[in-house]
C-alpha positions in Angstrom: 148.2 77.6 35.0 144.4 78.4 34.3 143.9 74.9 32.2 141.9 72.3 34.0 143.6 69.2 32.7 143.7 65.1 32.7 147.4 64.1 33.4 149.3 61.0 33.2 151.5 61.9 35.9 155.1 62.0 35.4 156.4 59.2 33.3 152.9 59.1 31.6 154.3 59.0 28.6 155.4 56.1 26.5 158.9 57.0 24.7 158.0 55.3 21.9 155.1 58.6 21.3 158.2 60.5 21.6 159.4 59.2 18.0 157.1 61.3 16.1 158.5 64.2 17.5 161.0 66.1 15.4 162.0 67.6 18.5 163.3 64.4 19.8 164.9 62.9 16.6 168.2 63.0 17.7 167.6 61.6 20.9 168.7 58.2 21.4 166.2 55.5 22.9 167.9 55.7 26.5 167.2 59.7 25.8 164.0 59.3 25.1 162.8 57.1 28.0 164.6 59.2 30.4 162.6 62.4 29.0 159.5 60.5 29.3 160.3 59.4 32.6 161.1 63.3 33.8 158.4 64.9 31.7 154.5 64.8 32.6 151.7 64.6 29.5 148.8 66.6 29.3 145.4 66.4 27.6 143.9 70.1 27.2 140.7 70.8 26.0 140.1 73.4 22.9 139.4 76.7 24.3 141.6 76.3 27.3 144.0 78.6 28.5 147.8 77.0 29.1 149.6 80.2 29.9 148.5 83.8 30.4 150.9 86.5 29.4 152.6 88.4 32.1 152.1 86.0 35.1 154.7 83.9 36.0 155.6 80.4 35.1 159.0 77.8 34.5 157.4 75.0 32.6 158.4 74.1 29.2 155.8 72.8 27.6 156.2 70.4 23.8 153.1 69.8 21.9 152.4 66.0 20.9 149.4 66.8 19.1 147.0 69.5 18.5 147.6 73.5 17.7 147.7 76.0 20.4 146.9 80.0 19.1 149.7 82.3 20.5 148.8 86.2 21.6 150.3 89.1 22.7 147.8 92.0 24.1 145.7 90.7 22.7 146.7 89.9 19.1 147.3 86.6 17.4 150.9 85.9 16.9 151.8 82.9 15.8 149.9 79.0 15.9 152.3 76.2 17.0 151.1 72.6 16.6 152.9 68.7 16.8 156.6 69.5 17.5 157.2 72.6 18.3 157.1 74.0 22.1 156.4 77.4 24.3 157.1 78.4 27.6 160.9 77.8 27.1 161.7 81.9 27.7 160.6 81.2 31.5 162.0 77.9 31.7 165.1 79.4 30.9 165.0 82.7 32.8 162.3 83.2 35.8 160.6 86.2 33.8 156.6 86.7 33.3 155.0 85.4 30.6 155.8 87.1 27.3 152.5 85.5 25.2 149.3 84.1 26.3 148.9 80.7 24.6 145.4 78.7 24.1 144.5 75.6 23.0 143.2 75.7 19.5 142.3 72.1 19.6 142.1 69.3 21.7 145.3 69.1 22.4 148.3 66.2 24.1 151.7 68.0 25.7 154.6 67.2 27.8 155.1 69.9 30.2 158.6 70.0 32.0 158.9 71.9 35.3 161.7 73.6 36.3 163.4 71.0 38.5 162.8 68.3 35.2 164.2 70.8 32.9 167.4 71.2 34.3 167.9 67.5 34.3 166.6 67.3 30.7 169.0 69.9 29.3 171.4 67.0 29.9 170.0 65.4 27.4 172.3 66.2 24.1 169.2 65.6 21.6 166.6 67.9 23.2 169.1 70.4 24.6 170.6 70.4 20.5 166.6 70.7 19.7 165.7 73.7 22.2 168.5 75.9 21.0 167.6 75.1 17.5 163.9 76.0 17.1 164.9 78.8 19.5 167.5 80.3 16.8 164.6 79.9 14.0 162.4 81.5 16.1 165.0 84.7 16.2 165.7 84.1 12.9 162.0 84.8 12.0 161.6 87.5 14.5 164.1 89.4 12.7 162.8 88.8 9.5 159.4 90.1 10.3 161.6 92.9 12.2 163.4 94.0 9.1 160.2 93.5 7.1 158.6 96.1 9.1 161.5 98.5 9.2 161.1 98.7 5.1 157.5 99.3 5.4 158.4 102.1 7.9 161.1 103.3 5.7 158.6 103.1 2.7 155.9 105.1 4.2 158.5 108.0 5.5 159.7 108.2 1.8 156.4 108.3 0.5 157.0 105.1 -1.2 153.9 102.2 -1.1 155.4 98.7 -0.1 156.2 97.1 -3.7 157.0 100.9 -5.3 160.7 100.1 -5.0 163.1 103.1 -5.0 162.3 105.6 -7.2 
C-alpha cells in the first residue's frame, strides 16, 4: 500500500462503531465483536493513495467514514463512502488491482488481510453483505454496459441518444 497511515492495530475497533454500518446489519453482536477482533482500522489522510491499480494486493478494505474517488487509467469511476467497501476482487482471487482508489477525505477503514478474510467469510452477516453489494455492483455494471451498447447502436444507425427508432 502507498498510504502512510495511523492504525489501531487489530482489534482497534470497538463493535459497537460497527453498528452504523449497513454492511454489518445482519451481524449479530457475537459477529460483530469477532470482526472487530480480526479486522484492523485505519485513519487515511485526504489525498492519500490506498490502492494503486495493477499492483497486487488481498486486503479488503470497508469504509467507516469518509469517501474514497475510484479510477481506472486514469478516469474517475465511481466515489464510495460510509458502508460500502473495495479491494474485495483481490481478496477474493490473488489478481492485480483492477482500480486505483484515493482518499477523498479524511477517511476511517477496516482493512481485512487475507488470512482475517477467510476467517471472516465465516461470518453469515458479512459473508450475506459481501456477495450482496458485489451483485449490485454487477447489476450496475451491466446497466451502464447496456447503456452504452444503445448509444453505440444509436450512433451506427444514425440515430442521436433520445431520437428513438425512427
Amino acid at each position: 500500500m502507498d498510504l502512510d497511515t495511523q492504525s489501531e492495530g487489530a482489534g482497534g475497533t470497538e463493535p459497537d462503531r460497527l453498528l452504523g454500518v449497513p454492511w454489518f446489519a445482519a451481524c449479530t453482536e457475537e459477529q460483530l465483536r469477532e470482526v472487530a477482533r480480526l479486522a484492523e482500522r485505519l485513519h487515511v489522510q485526504a489525498g492519500e493513495v490506498i490502492l494503486r491499480e495493477g499492483r497486487l494486493g488481498r486486503e479488503l478494505f470497508v469504509i467507516l467514514s469518509g469517501t474514497v474517488g475510484v479510477t481506472q487509467l486514469g478516469r474517475r469511476v465511481n466515489t464510495l463512502g460510509p458502508g460500502d467497501f473495495f479491494g474485495e476482487l483481490a481478496a477474493i482471487e490473488a489478481v492485480p488491482r483492477s482500480a486505483t482508489v484515493t482518499a477523498a477525505t479524511d477517511l476511517d477503514v477496516l482493512i481485512i488481510g487475507p488470512r482475517e478474510f477467510e476467517a471472516i467469510m465465516d461470518v453469515p452477516g458479512f459473508r450475506n453483505a459481501l456477495l450482496t453489494g458485489m451483485s449490485r455492483r454487477i447489476r450496475q455494471a451491466d446497466d451502464r454496459l447496456a447503456a452504452y451498447a444503445d448509444l453505440e447502436e444509436g450512433a451506427q444507425d444514425g440515430r442521436r441518444p433520445g431520437d428513438g427508432a425512427s
